[in-house]
N, C-alpha and C positions, 0 to 999 in steps of 0.2 A: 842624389837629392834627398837631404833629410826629410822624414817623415811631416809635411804640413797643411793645415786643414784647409782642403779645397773643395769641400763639399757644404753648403750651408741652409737654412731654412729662413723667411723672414723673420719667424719670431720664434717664441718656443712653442709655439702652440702646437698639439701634436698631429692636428690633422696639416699642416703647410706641405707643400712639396716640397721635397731635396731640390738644390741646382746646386751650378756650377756656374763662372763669368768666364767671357772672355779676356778680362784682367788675370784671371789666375791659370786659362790657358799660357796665355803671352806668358806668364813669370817662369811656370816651370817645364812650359815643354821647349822654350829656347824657341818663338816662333815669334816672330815683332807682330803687335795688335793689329798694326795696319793691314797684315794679311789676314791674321783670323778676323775683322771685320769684312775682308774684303770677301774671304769664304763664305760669312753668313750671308751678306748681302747678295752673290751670287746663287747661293742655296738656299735664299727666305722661301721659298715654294717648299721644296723637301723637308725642309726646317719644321713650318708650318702644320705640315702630316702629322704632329706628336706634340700640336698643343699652339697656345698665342707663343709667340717670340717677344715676351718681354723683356724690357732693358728699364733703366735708370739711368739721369744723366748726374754728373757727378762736378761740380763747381769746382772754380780753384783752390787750390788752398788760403784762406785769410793770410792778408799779408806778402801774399808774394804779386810778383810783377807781371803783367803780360797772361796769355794762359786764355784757353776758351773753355768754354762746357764741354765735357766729353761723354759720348754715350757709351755704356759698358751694359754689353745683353749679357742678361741670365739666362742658361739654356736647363731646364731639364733635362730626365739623366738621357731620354731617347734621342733626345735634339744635341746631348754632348756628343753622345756614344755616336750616332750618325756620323756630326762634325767630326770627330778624332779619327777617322775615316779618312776625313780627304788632305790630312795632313802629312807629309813623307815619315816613312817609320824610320826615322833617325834613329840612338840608340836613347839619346833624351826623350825622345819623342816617345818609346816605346816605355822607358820607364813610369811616365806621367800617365801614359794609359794604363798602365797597372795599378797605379796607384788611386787612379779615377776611380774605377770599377769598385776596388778595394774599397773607398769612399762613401762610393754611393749605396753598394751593399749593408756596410755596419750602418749607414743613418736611415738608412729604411728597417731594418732589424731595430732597432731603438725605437723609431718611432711607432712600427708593429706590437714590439712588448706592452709600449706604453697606452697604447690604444686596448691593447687586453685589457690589461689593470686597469683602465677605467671603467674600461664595460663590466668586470667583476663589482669594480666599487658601486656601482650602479646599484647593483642586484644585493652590495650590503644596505648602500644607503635607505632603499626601501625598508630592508628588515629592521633597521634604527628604527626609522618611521613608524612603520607598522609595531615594532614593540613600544613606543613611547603611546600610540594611537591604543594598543589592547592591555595597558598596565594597570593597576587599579589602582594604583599609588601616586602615579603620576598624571597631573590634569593634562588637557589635550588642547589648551590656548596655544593661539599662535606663536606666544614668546616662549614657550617650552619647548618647541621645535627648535627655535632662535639658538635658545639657552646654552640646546647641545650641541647648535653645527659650532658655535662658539667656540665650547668644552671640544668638541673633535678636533680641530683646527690647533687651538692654542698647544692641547697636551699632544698632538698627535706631533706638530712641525716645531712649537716654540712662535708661531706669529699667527695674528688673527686673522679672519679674512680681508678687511680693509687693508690691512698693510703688505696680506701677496699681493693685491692687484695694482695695491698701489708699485710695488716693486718688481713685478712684471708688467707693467704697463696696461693692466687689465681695464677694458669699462665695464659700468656697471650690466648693457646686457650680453657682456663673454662670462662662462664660467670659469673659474680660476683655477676649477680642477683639468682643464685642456691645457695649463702652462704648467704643471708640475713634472718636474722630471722621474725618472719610477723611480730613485728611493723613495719618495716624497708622497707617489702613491701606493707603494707597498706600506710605510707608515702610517697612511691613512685609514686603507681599507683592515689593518691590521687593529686599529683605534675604534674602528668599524664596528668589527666582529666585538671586541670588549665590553664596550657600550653596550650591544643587542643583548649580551650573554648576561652582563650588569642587572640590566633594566628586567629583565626575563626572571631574576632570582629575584625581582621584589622592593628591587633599590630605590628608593628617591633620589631625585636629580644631586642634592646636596651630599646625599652618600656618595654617589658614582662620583660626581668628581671629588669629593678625600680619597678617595682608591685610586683616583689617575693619578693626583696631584701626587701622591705616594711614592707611587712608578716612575713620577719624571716625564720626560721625554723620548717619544723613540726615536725621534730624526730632528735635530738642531738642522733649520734650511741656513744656508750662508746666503742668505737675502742682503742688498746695499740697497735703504728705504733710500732716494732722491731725495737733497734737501732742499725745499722750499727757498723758490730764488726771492728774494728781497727789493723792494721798489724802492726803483731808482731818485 
């Protein structure tokens, strides 16, 4: 079985749970759905122990003929790891469980890293603040705060804030920095630190950024902004 991603998150946001589907049991442990449905549903009690048993139902394809809604459960990793249990350990069978594990381990190490780095960004973004608040050069109106998450953003990623959220699907009350992937917030908190250190030696807003604008970018995100659908 080549190596294929059967571990996933709703969104990028880094607090989501990892799962798994029954759709991607069925593909690659060689098991027809109709029985791993028929497992959960016989196992919804044991299931249950390790969280709701969510699913999705899943429409047909546009265009094609016949076909009903089908329900595809998500199981988290304890409600997988259980499941793969009461499945025969074929030799597929036993490859796909390695590979699960395998899965679910690196997207929770990913999403651990990434839950660090924001908790560090945290504790820069204060000192930004707190130096913009204790500079003597720089007023302390609301748009001067504004000015720099701006300046942090733009020089740090290459895109403002409106256009992450826009391009991760953000609203306006999710923070945008829960969808950033960790280069994206090691570039930040890195942009971070700059700033504090900037603003600390005396700079005005307009200096600090010619000194970023100088440096470029530390991280180009490969954002696809949606384009605005057109009426009909």
């Amino acid at each position: 079985m080549k190596q294929t991603e059967v571990v996933f998150t709703e969104s990028m946001n880094l607090y989501d749970e990892p799962f798994t589907t029954a759709e991607m049991i069925e593909g690659y442990s060689g098991v027809k759905r109709r029985s791993i449905n028929k497992l959960i549903t016989t196992n919804k009690r044991d299931l249950e122990e390790f969280g709701v048993l969510c699913f999705q139902i899943a429409k047909p394809t546009k265009g094609t003929k016949g076909g009903r809604p089908k329900k595809i459960y998500q199981l988290n990793e304890e409600q997988a790891t259980l499941l793969i249990t009461y499945l025969d350990n074929t030799p597929q069978v036993r490859k796909f469980k390695k590979e699960l594990v395998r899965q679910f381990y690196a997207m929770k190490t990913e999403l651990l890293q990434r839950q660090l780095i924001r908790i560090s960004g945290k504790v820069g973004r204060r000192g930004m603040t707190d130096a913009i608040k204790e500079s003597s050069v720089i007023g302390g109106e609301w748009y001067v705060y504004s000015n720099f998450t701006k300046l942090l953003y733009k020089t740090a990623l290459g895109f403002d804030v409106s256009k992450l959220r826009t391009a991760r699907g953000v609203d306006k009350k999710a923070t945008p920095l829960d969808f950033l992937n960790k280069a994206e917030l090691d570039a930040l908190n890195k942009r971070q630190n700059q700033i504090t250190t900037l603003i600390d030696l005396g700079m005005t807003y307009q200096e600090v950024k010619e000194v970023l604008n100088n440096k470029g970018v530390i991280y180009q995100t490969t954002l696809t902004i949606p384009e605005k659908v057109g009426k009909a």
